[in-house]
N, C-alpha and C positions, 0 to 999 in steps of 0.2 A: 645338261644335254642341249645341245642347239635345236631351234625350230627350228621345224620342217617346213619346206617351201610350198607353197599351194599349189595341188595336182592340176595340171596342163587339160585342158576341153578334152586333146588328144587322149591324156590316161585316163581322163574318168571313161570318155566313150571307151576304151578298149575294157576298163572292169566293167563297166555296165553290159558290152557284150560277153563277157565272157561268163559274169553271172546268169544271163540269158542261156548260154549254152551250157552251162554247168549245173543252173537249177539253186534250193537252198544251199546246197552244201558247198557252193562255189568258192570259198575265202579255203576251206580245208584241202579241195582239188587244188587252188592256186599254190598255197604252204607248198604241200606235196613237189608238185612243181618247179617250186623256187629252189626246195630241196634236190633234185633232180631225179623223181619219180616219177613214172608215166602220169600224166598224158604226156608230158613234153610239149606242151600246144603254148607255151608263155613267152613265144619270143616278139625280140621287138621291145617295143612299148611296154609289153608288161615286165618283159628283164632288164628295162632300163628303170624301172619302178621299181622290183627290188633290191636293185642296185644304190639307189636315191633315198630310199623308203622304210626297206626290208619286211620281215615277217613279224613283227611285233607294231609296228606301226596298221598292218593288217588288220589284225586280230583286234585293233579297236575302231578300225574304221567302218562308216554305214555310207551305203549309197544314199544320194538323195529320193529324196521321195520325189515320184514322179510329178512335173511341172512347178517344181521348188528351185529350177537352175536358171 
């Protein structure tokens, strides 16, 4: 499998909001999402992410810890 290219300033800020708005369970909201389950709130940036990315690339990613960027 090829790497994966290192996520853009622009997608981390859009996951890091979006876990803000989402709370813990945010990465399972997003799946859902990708999946095309309500919310429906993942355009843009974040469907250009799992287009790039997908859903198993998710499921192991961690945001930074805050002031680690």
């Amino acid at each position: 499998m090829d790497k994966l290219r290192p996520l853009t300033s622009d997608e981390l800020d859009a996951l890091q909001r979006y876990a803000a708005k989402h709370g813990r369970r945010w990465k399972s909201v997003l799946r859902d999402a990708w999946m095309g389950l309500p919310p429906h709130d993942d355009g843009g940036t974040l469907r250009s992410l799992r287009n790039s990315h997908g859903p198993t690339w998710l499921a192991t990613f961690q945001l930074p810890k805050p002031g680690s960027c």
